[in-house]
Predicted model as a PDB file, atoms N, CA, C, CB and O in Angstrom, pLDDT in the B-factor column:
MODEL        1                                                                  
ATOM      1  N   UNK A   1      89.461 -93.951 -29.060  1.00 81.00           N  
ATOM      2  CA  UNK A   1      89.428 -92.507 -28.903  1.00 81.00           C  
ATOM      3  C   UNK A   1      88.078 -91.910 -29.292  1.00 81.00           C  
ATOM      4  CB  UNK A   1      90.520 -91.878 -29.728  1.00 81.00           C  
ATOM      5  O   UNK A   1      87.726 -90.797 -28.900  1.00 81.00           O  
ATOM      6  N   UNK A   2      87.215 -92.821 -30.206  1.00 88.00           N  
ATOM      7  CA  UNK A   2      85.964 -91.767 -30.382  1.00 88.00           C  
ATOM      8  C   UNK A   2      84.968 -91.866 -28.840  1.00 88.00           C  
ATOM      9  CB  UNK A   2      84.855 -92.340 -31.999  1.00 88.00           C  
ATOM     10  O   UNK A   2      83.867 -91.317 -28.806  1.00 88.00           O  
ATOM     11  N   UNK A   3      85.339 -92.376 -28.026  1.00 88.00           N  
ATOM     12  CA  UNK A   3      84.263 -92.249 -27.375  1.00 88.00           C  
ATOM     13  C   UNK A   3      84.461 -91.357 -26.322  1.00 88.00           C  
ATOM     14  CB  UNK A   3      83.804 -93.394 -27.001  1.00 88.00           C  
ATOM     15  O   UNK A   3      83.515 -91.044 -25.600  1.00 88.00           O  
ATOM     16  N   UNK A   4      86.174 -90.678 -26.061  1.00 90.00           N  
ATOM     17  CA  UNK A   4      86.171 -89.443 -25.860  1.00 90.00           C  
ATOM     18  C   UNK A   4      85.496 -88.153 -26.554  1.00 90.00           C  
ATOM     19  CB  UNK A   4      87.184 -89.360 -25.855  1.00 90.00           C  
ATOM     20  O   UNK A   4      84.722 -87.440 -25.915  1.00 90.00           O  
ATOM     21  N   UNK A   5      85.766 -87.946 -27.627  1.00 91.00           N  
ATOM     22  CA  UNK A   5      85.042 -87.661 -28.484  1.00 91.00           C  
ATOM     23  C   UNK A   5      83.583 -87.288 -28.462  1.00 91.00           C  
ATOM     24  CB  UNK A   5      85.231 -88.438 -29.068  1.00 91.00           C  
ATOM     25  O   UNK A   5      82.892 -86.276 -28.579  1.00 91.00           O  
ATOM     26  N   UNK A   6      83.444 -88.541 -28.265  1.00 92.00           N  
ATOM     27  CA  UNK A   6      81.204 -88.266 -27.794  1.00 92.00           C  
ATOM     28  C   UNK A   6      81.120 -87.637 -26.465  1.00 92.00           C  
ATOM     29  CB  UNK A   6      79.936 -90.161 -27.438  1.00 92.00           C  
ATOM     30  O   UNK A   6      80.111 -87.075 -26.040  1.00 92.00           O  
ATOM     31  N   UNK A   7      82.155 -87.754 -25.875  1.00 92.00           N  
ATOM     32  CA  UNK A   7      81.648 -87.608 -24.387  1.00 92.00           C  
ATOM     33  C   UNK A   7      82.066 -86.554 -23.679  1.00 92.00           C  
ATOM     34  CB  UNK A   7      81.987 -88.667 -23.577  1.00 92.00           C  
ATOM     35  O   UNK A   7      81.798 -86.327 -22.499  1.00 92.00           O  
ATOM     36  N   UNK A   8      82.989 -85.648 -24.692  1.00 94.00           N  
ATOM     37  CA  UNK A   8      83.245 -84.225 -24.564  1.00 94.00           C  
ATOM     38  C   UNK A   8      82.185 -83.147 -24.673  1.00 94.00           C  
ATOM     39  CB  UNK A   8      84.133 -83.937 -25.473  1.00 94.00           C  
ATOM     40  O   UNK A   8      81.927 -82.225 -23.899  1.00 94.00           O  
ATOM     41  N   UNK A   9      81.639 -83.492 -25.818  1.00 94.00           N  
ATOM     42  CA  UNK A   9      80.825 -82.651 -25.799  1.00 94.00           C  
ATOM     43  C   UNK A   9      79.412 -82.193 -24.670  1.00 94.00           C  
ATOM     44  CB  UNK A   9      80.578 -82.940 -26.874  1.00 94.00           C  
ATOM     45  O   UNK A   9      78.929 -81.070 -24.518  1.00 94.00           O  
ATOM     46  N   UNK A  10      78.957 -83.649 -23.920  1.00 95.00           N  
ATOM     47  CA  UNK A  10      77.744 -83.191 -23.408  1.00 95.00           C  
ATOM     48  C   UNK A  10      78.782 -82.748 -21.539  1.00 95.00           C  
ATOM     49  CB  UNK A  10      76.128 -84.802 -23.538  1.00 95.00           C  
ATOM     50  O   UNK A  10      78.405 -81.993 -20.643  1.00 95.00           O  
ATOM     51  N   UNK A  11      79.669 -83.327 -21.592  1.00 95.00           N  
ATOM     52  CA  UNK A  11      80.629 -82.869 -20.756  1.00 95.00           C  
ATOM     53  C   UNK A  11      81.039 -81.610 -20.015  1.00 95.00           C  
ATOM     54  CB  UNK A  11      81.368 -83.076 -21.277  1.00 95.00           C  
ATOM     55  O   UNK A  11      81.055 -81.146 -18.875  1.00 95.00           O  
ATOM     56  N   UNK A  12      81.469 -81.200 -21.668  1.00 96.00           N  
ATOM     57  CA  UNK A  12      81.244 -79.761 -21.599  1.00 96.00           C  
ATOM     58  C   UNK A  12      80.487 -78.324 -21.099  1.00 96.00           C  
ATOM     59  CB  UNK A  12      81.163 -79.755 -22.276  1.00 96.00           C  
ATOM     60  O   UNK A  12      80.747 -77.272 -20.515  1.00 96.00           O  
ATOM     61  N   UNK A  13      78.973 -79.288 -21.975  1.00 97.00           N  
ATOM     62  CA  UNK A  13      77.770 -78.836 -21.947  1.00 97.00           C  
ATOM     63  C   UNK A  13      77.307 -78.903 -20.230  1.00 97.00           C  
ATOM     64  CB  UNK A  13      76.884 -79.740 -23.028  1.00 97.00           C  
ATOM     65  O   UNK A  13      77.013 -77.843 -19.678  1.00 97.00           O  
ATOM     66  N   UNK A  14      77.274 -79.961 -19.598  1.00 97.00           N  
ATOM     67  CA  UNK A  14      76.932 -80.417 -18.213  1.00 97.00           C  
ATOM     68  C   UNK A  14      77.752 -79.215 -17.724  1.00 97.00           C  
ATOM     69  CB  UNK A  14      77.394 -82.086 -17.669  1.00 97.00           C  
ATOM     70  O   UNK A  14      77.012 -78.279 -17.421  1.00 97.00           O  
ATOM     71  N   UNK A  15      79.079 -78.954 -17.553  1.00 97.00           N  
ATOM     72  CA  UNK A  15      79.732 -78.114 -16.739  1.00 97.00           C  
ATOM     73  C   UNK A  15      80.029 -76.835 -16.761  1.00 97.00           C  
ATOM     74  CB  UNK A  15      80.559 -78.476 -16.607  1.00 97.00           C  
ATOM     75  O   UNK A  15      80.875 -76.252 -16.084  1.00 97.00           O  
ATOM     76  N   UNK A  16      79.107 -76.288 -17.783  1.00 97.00           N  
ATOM     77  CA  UNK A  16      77.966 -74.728 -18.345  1.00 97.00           C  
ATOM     78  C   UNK A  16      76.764 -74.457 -17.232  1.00 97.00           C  
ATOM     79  CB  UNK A  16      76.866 -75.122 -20.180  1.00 97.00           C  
ATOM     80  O   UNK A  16      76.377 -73.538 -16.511  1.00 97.00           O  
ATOM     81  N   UNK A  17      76.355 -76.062 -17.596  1.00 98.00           N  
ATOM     82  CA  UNK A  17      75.221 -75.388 -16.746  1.00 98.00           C  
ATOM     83  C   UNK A  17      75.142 -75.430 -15.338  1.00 98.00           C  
ATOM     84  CB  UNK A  17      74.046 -75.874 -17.083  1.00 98.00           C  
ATOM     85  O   UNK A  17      74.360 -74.739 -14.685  1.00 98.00           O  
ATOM     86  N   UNK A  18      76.024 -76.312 -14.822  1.00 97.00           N  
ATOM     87  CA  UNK A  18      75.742 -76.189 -13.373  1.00 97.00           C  
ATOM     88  C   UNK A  18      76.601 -74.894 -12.962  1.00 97.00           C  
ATOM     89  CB  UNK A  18      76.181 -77.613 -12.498  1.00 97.00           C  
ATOM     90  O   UNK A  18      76.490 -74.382 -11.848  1.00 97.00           O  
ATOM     91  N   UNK A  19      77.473 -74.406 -13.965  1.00 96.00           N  
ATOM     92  CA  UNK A  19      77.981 -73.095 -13.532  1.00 96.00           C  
ATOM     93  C   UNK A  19      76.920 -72.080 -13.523  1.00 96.00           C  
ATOM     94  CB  UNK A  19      79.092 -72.628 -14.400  1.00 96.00           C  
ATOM     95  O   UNK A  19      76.768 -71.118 -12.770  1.00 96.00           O  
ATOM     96  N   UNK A  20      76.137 -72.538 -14.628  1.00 96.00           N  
ATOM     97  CA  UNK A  20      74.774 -71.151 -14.326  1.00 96.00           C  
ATOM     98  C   UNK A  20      73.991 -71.186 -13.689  1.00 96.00           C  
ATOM     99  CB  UNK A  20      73.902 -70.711 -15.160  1.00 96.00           C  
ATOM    100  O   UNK A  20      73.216 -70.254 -13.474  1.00 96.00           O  
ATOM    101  N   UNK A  21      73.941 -72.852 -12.936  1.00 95.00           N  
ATOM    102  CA  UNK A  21      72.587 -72.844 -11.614  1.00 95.00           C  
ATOM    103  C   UNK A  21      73.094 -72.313 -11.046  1.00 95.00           C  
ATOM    104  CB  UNK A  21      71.949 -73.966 -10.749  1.00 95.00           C  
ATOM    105  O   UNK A  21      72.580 -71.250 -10.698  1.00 95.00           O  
ATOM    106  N   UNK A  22      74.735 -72.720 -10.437  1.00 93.00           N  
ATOM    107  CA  UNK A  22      75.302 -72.177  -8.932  1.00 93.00           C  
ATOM    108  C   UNK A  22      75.244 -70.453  -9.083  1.00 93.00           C  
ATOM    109  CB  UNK A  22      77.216 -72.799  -8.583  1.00 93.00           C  
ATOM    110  O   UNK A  22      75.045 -69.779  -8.072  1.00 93.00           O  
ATOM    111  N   UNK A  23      75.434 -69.808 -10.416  1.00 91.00           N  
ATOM    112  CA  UNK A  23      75.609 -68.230 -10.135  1.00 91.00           C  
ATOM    113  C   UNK A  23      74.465 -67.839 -10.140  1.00 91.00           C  
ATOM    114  CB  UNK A  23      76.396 -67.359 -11.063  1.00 91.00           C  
ATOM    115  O   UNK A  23      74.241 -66.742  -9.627  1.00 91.00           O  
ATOM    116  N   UNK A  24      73.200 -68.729 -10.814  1.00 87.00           N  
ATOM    117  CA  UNK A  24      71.566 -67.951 -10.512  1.00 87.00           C  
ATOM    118  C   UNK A  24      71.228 -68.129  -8.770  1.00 87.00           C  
ATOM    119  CB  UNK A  24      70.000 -69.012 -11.605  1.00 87.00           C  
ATOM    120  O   UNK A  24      70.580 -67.317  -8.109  1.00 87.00           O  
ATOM    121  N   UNK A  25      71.717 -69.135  -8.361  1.00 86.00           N  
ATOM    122  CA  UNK A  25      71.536 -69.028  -6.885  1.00 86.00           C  
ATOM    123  C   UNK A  25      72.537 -68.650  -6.280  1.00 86.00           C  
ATOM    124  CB  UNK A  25      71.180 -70.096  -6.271  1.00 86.00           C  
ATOM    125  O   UNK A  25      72.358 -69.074  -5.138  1.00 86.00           O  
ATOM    126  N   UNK A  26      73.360 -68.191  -6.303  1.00 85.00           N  
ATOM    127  CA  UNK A  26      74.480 -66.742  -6.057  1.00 85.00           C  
ATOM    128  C   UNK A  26      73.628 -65.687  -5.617  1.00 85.00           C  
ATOM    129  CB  UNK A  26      75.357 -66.079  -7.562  1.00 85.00           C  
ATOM    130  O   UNK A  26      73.359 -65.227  -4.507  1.00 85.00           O  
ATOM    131  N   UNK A  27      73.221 -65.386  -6.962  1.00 80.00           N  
ATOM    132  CA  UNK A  27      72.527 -64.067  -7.134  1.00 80.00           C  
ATOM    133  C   UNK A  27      71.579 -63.777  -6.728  1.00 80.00           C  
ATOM    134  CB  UNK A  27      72.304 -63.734  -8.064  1.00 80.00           C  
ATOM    135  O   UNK A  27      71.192 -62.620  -6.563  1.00 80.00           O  
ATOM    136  N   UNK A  28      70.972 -64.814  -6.467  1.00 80.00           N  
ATOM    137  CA  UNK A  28      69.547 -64.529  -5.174  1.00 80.00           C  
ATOM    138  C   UNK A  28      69.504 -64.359  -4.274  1.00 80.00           C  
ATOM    139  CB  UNK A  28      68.739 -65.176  -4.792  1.00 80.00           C  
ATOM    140  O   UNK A  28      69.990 -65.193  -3.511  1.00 80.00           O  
ATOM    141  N   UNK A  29      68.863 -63.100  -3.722  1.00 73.00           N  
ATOM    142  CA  UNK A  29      69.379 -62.244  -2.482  1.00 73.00           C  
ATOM    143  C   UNK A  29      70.252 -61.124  -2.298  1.00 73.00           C  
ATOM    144  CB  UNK A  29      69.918 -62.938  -1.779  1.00 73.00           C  
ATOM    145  O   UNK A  29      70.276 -60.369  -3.269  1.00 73.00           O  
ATOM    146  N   UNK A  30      70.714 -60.918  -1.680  1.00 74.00           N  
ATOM    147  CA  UNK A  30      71.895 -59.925  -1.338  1.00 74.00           C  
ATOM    148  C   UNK A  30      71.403 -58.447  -1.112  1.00 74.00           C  
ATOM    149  CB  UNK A  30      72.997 -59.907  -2.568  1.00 74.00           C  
ATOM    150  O   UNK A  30      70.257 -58.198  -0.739  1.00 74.00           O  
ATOM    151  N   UNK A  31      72.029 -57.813  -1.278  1.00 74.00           N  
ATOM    152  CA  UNK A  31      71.735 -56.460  -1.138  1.00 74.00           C  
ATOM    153  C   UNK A  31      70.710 -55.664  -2.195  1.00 74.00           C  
ATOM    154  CB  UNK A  31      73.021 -55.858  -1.159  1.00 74.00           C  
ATOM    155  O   UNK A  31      70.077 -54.675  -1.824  1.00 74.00           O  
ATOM    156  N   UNK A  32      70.656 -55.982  -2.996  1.00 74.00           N  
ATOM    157  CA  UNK A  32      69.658 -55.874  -4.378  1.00 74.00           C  
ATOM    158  C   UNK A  32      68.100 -56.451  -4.251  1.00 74.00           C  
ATOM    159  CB  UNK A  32      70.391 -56.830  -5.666  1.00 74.00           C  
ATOM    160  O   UNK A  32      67.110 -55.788  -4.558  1.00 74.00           O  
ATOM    161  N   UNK A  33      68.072 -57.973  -3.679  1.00 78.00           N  
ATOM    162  CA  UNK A  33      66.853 -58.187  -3.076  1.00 78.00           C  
ATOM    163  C   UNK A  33      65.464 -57.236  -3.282  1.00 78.00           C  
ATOM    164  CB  UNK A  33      67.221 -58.187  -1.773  1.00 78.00           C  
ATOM    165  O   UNK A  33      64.499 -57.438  -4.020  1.00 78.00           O  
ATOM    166  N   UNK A  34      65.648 -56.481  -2.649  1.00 78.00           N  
ATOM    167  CA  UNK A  34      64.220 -55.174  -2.093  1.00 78.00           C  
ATOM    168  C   UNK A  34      64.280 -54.520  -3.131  1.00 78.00           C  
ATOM    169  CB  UNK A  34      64.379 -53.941  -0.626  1.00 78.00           C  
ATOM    170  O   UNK A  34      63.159 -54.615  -3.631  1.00 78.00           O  
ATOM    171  N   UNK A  35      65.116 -53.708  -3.971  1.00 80.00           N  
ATOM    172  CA  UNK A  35      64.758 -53.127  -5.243  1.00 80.00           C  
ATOM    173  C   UNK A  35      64.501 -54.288  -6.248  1.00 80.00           C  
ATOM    174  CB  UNK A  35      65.894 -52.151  -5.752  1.00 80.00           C  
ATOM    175  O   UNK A  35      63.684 -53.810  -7.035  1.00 80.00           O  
ATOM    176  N   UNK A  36      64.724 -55.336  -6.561  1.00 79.00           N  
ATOM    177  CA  UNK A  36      64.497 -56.250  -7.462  1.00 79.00           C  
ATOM    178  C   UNK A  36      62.800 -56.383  -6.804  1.00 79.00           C  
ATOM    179  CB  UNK A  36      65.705 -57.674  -7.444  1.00 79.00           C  
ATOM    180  O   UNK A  36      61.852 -55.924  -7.441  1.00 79.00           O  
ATOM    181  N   UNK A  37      62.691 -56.811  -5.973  1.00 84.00           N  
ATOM    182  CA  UNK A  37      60.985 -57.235  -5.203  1.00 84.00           C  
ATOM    183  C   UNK A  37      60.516 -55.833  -5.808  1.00 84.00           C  
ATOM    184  CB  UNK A  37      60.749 -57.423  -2.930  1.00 84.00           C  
ATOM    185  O   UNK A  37      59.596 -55.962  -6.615  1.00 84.00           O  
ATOM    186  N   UNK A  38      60.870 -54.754  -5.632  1.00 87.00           N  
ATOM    187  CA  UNK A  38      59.890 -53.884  -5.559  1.00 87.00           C  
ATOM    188  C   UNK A  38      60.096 -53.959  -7.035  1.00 87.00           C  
ATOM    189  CB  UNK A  38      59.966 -52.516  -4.658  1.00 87.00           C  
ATOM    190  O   UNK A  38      59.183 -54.661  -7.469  1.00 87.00           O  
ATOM    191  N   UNK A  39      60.729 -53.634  -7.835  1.00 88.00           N  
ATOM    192  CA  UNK A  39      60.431 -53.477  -9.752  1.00 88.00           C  
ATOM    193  C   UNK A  39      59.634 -54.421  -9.620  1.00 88.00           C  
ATOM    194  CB  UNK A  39      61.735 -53.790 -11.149  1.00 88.00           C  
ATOM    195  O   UNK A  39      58.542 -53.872  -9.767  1.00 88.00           O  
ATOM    196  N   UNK A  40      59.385 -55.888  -9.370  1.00 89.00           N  
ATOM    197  CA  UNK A  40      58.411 -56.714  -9.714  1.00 89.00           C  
ATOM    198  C   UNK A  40      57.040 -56.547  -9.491  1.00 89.00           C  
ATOM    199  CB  UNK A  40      58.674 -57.675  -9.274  1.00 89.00           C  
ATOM    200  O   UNK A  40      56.078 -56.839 -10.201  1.00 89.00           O  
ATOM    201  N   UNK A  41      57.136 -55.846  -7.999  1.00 90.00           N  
ATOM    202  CA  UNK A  41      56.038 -55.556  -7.497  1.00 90.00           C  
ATOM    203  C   UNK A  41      54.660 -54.127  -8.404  1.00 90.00           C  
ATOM    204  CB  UNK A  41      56.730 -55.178  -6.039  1.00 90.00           C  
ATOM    205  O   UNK A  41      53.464 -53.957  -8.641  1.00 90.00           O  
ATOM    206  N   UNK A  42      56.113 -53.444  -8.574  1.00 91.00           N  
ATOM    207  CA  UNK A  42      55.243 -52.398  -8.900  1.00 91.00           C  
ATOM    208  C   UNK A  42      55.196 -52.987 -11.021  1.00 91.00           C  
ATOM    209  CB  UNK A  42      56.180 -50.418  -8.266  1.00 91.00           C  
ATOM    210  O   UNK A  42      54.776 -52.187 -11.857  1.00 91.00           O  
ATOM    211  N   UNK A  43      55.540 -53.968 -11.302  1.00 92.00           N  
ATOM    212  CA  UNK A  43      55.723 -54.358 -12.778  1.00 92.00           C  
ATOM    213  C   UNK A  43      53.981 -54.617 -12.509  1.00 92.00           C  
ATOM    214  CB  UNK A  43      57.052 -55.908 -13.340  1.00 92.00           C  
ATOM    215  O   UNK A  43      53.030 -54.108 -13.102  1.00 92.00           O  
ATOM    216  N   UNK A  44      54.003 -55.614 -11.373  1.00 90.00           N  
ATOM    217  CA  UNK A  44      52.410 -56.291 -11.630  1.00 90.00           C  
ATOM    218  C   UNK A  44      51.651 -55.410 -11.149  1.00 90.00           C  
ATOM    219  CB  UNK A  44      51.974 -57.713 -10.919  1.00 90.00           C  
ATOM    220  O   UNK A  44      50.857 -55.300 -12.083  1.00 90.00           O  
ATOM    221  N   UNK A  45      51.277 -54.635 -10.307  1.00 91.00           N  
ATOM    222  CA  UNK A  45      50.293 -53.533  -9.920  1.00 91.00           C  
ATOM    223  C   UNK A  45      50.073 -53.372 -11.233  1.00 91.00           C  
ATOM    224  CB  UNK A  45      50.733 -52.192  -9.038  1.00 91.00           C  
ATOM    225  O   UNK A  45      49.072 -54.022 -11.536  1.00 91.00           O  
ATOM    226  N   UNK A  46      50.647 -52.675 -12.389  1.00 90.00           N  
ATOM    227  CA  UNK A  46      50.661 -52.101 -13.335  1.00 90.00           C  
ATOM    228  C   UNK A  46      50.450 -52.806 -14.130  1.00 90.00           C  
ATOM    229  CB  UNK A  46      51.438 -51.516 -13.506  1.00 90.00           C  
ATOM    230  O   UNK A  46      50.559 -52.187 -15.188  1.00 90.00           O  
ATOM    231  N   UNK A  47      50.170 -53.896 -14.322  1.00 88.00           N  
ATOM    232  CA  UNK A  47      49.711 -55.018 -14.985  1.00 88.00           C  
ATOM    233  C   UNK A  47      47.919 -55.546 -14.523  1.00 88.00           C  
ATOM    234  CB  UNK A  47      50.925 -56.186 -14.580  1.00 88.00           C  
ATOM    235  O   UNK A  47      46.863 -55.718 -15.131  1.00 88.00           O  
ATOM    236  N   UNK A  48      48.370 -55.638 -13.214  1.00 85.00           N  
ATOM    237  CA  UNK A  48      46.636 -55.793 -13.099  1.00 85.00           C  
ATOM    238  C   UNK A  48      45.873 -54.641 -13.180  1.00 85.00           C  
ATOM    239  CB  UNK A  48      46.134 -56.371 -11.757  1.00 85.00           C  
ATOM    240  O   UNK A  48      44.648 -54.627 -13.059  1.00 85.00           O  
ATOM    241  N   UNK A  49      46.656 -53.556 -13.406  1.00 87.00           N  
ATOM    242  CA  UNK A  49      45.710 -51.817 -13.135  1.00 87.00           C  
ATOM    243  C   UNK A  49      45.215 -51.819 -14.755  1.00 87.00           C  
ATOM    244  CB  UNK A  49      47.082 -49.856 -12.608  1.00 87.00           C  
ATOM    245  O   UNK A  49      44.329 -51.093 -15.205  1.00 87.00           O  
ATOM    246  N   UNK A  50      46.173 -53.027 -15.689  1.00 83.00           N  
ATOM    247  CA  UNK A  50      45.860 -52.255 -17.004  1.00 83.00           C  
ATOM    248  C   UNK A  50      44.861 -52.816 -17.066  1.00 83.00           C  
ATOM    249  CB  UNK A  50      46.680 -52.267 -18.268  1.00 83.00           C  
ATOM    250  O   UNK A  50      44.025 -52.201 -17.727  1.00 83.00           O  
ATOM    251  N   UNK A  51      44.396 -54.133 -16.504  1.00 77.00           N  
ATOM    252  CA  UNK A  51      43.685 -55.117 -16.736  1.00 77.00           C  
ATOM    253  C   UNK A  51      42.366 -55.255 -16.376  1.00 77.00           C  
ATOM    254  CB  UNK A  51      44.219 -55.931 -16.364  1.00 77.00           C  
ATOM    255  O   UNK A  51      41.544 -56.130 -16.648  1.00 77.00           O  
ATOM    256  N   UNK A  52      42.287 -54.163 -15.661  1.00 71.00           N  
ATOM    257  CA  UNK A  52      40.586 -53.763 -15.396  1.00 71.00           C  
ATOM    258  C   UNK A  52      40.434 -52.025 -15.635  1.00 71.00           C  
ATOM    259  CB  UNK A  52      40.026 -54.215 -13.430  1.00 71.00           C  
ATOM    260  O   UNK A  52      40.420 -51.174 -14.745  1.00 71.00           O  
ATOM    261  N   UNK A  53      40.367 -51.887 -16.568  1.00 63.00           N  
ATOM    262  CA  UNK A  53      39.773 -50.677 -17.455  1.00 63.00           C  
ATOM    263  C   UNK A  53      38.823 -50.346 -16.538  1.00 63.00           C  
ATOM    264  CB  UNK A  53      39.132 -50.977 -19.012  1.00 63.00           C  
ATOM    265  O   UNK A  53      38.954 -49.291 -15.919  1.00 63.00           O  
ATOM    266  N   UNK A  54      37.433 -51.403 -16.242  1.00 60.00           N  
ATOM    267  CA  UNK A  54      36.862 -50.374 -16.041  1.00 60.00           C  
ATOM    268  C   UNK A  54      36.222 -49.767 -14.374  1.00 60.00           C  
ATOM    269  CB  UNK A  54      35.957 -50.597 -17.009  1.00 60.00           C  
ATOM    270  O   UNK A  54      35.231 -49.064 -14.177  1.00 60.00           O  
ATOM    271  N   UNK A  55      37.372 -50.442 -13.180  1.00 56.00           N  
ATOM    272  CA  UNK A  55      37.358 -49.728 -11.736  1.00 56.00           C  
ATOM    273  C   UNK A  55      37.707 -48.583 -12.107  1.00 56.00           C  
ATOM    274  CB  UNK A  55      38.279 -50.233 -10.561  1.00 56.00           C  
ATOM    275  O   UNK A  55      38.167 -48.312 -13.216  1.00 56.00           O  
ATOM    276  N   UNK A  56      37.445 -47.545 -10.874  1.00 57.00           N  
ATOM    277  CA  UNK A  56      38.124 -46.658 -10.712  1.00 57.00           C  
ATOM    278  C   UNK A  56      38.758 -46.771  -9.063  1.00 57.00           C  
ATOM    279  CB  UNK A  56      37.304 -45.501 -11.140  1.00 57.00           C  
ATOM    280  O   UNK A  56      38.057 -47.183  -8.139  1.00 57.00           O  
ATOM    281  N   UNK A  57      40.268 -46.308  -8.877  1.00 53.00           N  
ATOM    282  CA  UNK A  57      40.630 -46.550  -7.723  1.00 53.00           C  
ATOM    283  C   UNK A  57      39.967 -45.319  -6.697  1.00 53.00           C  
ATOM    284  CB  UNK A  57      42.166 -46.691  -7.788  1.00 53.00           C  
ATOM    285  O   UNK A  57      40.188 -45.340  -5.486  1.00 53.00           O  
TER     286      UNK A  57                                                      
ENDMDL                                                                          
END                                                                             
């Protein structure tokens, strides 16, 4: 019986995570898509705008 025991646990563990690959690639895409792109988009504009002080646009 201990080697049930050992083998529960990473078991367990294994069938966590492929539940969280399959719902991170669920979640990619869909109707949300284009507002998710655009927060990113406009995250980095605003990131490289901080990052050169000294252009002016």
């Amino acid at each position: 019986m201990d080697y049930v025991s050992a083998l529960v646990p990473p078991v367990v563990m294994a069938a966590f995570f492929i539940g969280l690959v399959v719902t991170i690639v669920k979640s990619q895409g869909g109707p949300n898509k284009a507002k998710e792109d655009a927060a990113v988009d406009a995250a980095l504009s605003r990131a490289e705008s901080a990052q050169q002080p000294g252009t002016d646009a």
